[in-house]
N, CA and C atoms as a LAMMPS dump frame, in Angstrom:
ITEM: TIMESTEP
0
ITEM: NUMBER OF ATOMS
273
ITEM: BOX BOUNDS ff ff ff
-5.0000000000000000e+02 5.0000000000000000e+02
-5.0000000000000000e+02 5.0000000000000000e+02
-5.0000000000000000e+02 5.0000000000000000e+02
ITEM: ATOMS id mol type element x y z
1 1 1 N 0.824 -1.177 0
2 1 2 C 0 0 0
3 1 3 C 0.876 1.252 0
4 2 1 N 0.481 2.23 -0.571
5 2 2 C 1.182 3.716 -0.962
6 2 3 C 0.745 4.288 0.436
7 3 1 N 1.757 5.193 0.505
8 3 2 C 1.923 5.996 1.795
9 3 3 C 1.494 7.306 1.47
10 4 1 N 0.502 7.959 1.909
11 4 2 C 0.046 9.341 1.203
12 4 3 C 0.469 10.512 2.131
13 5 1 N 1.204 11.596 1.171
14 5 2 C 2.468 12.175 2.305
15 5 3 C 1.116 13.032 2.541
16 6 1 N 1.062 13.992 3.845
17 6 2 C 0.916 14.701 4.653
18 6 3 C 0.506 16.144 4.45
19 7 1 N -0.339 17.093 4.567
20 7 2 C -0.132 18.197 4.03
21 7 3 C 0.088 18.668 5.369
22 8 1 N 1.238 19.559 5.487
23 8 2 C 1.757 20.787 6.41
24 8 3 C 0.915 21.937 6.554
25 9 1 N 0.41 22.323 7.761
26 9 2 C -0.448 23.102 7.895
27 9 3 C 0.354 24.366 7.96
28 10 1 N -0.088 25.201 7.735
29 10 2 C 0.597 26.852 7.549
30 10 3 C 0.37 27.504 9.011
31 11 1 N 1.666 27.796 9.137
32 11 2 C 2.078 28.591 10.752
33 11 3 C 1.684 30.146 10.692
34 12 1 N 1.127 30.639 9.515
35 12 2 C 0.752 31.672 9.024
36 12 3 C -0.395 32.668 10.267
37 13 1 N -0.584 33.3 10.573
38 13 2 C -1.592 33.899 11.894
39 13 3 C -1.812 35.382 11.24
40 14 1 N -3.087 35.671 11.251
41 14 2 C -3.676 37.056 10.711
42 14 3 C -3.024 38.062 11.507
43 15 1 N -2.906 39.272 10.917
44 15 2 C -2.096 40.349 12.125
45 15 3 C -3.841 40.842 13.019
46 16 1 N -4.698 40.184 12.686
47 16 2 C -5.807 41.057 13.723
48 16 3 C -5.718 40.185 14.929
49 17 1 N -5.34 38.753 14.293
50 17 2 C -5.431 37.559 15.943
51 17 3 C -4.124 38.135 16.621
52 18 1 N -2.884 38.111 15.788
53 18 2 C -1.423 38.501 16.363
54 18 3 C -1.652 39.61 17.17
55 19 1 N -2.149 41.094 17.142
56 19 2 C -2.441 41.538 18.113
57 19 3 C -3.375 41.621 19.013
58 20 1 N -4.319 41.335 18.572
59 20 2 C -5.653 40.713 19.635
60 20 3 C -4.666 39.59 20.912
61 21 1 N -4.135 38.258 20.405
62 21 2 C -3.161 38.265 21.41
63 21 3 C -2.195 39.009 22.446
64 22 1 N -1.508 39.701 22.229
65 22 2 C -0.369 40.646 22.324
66 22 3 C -1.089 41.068 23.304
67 23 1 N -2.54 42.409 22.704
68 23 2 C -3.087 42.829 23.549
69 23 3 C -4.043 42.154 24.816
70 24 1 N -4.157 40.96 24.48
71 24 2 C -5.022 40.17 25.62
72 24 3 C -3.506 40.092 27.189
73 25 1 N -2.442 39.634 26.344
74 25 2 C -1.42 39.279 27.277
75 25 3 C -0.99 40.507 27.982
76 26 1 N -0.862 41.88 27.764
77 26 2 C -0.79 42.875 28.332
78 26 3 C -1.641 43.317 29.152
79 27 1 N -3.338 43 28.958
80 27 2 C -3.871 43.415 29.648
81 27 3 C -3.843 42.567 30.841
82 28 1 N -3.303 41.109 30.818
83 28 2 C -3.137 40.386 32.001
84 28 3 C -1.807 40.41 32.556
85 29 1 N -0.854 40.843 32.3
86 29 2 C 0.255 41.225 33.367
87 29 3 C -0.347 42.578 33.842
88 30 1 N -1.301 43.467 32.909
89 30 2 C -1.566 45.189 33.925
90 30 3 C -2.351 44.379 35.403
91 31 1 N -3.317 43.342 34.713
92 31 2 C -4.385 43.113 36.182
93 31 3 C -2.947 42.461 37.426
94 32 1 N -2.343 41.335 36.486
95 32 2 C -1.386 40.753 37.854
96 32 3 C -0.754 42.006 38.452
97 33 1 N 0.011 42.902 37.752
98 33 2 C 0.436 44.094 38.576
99 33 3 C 0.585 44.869 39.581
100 34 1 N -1.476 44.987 39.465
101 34 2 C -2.411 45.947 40.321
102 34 3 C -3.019 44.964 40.815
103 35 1 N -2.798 43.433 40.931
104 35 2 C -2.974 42.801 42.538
105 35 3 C -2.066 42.612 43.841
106 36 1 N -0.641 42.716 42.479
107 36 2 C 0.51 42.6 43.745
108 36 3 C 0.972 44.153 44.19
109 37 1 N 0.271 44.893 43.433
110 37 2 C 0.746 46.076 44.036
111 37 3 C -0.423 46.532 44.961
112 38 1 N -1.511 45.943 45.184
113 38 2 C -2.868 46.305 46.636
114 38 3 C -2.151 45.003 47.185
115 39 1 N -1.279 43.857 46.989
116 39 2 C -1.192 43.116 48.358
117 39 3 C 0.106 43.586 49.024
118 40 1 N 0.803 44.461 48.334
119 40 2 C 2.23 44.856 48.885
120 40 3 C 1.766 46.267 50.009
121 41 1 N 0.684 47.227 49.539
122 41 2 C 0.507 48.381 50.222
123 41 3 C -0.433 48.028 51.157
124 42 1 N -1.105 47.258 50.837
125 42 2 C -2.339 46.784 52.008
126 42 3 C -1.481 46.143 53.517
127 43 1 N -0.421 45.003 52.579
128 43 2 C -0.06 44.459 54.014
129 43 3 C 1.179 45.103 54.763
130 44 1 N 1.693 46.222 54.385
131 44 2 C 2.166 47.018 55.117
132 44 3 C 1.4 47.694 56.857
133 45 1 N 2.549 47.293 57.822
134 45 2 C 1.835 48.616 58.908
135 45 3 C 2.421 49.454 58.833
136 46 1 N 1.295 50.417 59.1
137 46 2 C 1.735 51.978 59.188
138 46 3 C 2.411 52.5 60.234
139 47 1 N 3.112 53.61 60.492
140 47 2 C 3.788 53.337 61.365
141 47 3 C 3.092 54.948 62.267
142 48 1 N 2.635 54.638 63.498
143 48 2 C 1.796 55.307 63.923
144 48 3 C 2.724 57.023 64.422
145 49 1 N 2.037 58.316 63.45
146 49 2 C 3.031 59.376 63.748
147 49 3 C 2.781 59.856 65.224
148 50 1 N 3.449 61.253 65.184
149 50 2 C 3.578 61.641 67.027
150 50 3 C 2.26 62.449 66.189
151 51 1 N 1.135 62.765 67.334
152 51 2 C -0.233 63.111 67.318
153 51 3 C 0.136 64.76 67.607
154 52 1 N 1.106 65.476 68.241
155 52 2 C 1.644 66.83 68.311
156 52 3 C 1.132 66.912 69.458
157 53 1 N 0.969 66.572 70.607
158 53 2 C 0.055 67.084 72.154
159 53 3 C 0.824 68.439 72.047
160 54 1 N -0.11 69.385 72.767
161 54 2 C -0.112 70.877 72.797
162 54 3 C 0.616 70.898 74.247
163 55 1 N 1.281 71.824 74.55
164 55 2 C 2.138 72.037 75.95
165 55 3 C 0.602 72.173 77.217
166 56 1 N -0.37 73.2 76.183
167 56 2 C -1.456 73.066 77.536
168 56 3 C -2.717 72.289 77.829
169 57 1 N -2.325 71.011 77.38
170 57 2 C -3.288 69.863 77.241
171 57 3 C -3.332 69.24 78.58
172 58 1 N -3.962 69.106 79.642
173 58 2 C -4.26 68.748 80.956
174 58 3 C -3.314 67.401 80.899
175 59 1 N -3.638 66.312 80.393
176 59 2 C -2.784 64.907 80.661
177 59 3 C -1.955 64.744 79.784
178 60 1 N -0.688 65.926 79.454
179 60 2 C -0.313 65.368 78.354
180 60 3 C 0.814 64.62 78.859
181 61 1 N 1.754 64.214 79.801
182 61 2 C 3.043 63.233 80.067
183 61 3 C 2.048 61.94 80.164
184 62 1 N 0.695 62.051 80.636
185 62 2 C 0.237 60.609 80.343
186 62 3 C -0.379 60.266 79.347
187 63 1 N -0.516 60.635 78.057
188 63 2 C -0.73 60.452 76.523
189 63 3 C 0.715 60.192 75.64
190 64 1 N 1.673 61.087 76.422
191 64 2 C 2.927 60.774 76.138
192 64 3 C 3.327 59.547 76.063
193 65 1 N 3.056 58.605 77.639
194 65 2 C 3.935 57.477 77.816
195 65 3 C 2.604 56.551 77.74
196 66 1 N 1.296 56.613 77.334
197 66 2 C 0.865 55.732 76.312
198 66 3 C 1.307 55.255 74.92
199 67 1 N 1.262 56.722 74.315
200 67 2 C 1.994 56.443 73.054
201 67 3 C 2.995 55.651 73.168
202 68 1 N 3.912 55.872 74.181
203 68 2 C 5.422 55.114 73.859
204 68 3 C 5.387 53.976 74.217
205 69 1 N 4.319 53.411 74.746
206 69 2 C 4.005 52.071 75.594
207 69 3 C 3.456 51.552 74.023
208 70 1 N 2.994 52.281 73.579
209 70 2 C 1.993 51.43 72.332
210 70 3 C 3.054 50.965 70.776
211 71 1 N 4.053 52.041 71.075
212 71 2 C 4.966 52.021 70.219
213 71 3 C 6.139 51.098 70.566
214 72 1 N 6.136 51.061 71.441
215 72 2 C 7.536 49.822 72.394
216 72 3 C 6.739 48.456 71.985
217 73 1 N 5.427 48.303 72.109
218 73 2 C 4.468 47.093 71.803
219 73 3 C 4.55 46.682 71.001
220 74 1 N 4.307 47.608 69.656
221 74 2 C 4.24 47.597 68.308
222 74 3 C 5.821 46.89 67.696
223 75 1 N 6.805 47.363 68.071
224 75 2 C 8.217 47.423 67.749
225 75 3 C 8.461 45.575 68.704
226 76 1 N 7.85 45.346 69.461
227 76 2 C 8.496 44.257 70.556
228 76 3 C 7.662 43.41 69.369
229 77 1 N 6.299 43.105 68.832
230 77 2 C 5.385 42.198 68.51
231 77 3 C 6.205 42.001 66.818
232 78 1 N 6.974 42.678 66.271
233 78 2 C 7.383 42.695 64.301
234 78 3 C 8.866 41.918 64.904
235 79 1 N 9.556 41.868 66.226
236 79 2 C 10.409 40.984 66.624
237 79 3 C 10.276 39.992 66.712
238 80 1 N 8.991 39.356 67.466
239 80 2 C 9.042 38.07 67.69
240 80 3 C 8.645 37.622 66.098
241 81 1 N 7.846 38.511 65.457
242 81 2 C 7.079 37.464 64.286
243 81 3 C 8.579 37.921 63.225
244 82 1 N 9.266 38.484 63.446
245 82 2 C 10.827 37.889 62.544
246 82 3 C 11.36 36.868 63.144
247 83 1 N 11.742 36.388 64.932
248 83 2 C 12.22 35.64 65.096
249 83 3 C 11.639 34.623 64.62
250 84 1 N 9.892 34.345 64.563
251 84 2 C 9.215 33.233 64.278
252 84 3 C 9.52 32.88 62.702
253 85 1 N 9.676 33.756 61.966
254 85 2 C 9.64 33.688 60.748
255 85 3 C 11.225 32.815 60.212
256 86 1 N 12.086 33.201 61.101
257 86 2 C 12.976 32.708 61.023
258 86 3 C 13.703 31.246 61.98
259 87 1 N 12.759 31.176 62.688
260 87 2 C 13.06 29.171 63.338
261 87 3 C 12.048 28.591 62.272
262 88 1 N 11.134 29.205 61.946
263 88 2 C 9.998 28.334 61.155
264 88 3 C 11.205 28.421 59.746
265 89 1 N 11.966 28.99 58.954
266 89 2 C 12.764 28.826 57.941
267 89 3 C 13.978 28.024 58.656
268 90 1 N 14.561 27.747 59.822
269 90 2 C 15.57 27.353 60.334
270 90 3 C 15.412 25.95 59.834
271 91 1 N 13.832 25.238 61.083
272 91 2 C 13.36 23.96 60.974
273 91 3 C 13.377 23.253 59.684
């Protein structure tokens, strides 16, 4: 029996699909982008500023050493979760 050769299909692509592609693939790295760029700013903490207490504010040395109690807290709690972060990569 004869062997009937093959016809080769043409690698040929319209330029309306060629950029219709192009442009589909651009518009999906813009969306990946603008997800990792709301999960990078979102999971940031902020870092809480000085509020300005006025010299004639009735309690202000004890708003003072709240703040700094809240800020010593803040600063003690991003320690442990590096140390954790780092026995959990140790293990």
């Amino acid at each position: 029996m004869v062997m009937k050769s093959k016809k080769i299909k043409s690698k040929r692509v319209s330029l309306k699909k060629k950029y219709k592609v192009i442009r589909k693939v651009k518009e999906h790295n813009r969306k990946k982008g603008k997800e990792a760029k709301k999960l990078r700013l979102s999971g940031k903490n902020k870092v809480e500023k000085d509020p300005a207490i006025p010299n004639n504010w009735p309690f202000k040395e004890h708003e003072l050493k709240a703040l700094e109690a809240r800020r010593t807290k803040a600063i003690e709690e991003l320690e442990q979760k590096k140390a954790e972060r780092k026995e959990r990569l140790n293990e």
